[in-house]
C-alpha positions as CSV (number, residue, x, y, z in Angstrom):
1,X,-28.1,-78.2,-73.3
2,X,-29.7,-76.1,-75.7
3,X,-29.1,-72.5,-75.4
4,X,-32.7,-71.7,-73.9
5,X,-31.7,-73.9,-70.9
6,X,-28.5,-72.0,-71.1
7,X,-30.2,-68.7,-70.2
8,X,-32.6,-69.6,-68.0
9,X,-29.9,-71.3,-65.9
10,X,-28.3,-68.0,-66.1
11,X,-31.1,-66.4,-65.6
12,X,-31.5,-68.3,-62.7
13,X,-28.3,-68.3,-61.4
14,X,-28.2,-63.8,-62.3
15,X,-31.8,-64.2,-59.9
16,X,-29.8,-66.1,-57.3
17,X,-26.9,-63.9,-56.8
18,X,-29.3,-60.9,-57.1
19,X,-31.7,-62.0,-54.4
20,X,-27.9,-63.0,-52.5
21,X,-26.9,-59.4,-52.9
22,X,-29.6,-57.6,-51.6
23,X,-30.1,-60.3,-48.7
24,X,-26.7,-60.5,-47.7
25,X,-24.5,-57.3,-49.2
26,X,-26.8,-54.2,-50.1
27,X,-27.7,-53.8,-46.3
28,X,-24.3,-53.4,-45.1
29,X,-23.2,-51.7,-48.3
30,X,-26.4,-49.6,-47.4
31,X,-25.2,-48.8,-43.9
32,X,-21.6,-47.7,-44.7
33,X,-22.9,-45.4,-47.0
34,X,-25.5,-43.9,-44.8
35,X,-22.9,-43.6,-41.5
36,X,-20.4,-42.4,-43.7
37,X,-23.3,-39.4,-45.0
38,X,-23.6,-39.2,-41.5
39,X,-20.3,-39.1,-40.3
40,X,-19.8,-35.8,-43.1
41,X,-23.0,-34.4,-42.4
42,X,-21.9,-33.9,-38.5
43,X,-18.1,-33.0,-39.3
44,X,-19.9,-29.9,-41.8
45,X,-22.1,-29.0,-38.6
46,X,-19.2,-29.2,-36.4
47,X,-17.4,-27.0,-38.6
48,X,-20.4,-24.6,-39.7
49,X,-19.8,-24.6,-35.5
50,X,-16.5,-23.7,-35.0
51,X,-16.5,-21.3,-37.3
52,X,-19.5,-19.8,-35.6
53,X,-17.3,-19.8,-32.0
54,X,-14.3,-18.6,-33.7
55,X,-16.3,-15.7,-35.4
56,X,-17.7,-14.9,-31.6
57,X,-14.3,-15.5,-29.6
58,X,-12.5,-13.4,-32.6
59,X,-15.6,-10.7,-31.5
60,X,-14.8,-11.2,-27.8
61,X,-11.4,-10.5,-28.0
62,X,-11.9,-7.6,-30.3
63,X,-14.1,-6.3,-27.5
64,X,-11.7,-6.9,-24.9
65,X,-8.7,-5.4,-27.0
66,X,-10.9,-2.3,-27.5
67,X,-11.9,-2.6,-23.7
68,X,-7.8,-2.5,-22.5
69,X,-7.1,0.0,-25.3
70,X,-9.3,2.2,-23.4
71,X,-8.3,1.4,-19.7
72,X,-4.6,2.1,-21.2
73,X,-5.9,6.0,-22.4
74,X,-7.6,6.1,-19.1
75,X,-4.3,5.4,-17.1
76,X,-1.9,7.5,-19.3
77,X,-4.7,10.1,-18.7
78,X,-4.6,9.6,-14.7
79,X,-0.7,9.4,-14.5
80,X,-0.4,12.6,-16.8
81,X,-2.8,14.7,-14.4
82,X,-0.7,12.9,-11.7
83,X,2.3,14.0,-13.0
84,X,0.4,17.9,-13.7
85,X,-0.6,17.7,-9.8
86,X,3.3,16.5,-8.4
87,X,4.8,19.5,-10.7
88,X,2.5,21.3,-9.1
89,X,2.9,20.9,-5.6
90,X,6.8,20.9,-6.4
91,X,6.4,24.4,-7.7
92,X,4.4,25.3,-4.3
93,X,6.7,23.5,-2.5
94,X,9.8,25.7,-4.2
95,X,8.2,28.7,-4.2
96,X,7.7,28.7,-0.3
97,X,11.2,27.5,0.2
98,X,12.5,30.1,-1.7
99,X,10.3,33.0,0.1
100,X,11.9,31.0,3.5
101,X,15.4,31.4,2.1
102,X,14.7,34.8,0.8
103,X,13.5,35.8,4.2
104,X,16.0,34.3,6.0
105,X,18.6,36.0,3.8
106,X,17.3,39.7,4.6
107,X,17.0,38.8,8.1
108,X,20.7,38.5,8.1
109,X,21.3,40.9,5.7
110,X,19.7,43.2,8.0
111,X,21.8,41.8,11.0
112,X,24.9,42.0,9.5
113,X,24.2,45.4,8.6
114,X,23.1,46.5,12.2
115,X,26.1,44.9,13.4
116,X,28.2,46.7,10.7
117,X,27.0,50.0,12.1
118,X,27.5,49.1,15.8
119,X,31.3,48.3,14.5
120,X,31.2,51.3,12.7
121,X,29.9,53.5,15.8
122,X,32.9,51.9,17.9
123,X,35.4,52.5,15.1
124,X,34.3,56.2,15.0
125,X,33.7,56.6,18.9
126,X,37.2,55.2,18.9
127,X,39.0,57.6,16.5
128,X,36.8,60.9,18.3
129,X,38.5,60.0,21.3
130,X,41.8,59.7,19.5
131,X,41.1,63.1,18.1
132,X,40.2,64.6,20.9
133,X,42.9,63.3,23.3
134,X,45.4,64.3,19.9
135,X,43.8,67.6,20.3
136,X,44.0,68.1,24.0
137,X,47.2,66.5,24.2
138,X,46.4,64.8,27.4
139,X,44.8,61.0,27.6
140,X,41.7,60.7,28.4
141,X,40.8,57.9,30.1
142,X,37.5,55.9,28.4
143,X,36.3,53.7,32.1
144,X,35.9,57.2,33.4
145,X,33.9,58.6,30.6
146,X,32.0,56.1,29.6
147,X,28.5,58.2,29.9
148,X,30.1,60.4,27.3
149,X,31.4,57.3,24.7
150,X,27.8,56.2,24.6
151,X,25.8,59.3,24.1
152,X,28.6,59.8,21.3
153,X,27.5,56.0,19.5
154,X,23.7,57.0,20.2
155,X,24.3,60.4,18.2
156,X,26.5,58.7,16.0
């Protein structure tokens, strides 16, 4: 064989597994390379996605952190004017048991000292009718004169 039948036989034979290729493996070769473009094109959405719903959760839950922040200011608020409002009616609650105690206390003040002086009156009734017996020498006898013991306490 000459060397022009040599080419064209490899010419032909190039031509044969040319047409073969894009008959039998471009198409599939083709396909993977298009579901594969495919296949990265959706995981760049899904990700272009998630980091859209990660952006909006983190926003969420900065909105609800904010949100508890302020319920947590409200509620120290409420328990502090609470706690203004207990101290208060404590102090009320003090103020009118000490003005009972107080009272109380000068209502037996005031009874111990009347019942001081009716002592008193006795002890010095007693002692004038000491005296006087002392003076007069003679006993006198304090059944029989009572009229005269007690208009001596009553000007005593």
């Amino acid at each position: 064989m000459n060397l022009n039948s040599t080419l064209f036989v490899q010419f032909g034979v190039f031509f044969i597994l040319a047409l073969f290729t894009m008959k039998f493996v471009w198409p599939p070769l083709m396909n993977a390379l298009d579901e594969r473009a495919k296949k990265i094109a959706d995981g760049l959405a899904a990700a272009d996605r998630g980091r859209a719903e990660m952006q909006a959760a983190e926003k969420r839950v900065q909105a609800e952190l904010a949100g508890a922040r302020d319920e947590g200011q409200k509620r120290i608020i409420d328990a502090e004017k609470r706690a203004q409002l207990i101290i208060e009616e404590a102090k009320n609650t003090a103020s009118t048991e000490a003005a009972r105690i107080v009272a109380a206390a000068q209502a037996d003040a005031e009874n111990q000292v009347t019942k001081a002086r009716e002592e008193l009156r006795d002890q010095v009734a007693t002692l004038a009718v000491k005296g006087a017996e002392q003076i007069l020498k003679r006993e006198i006898n304090a059944s029989a004169h009572a009229d005269l013991l007690t208009q001596l306490k009553t000007e005593l």
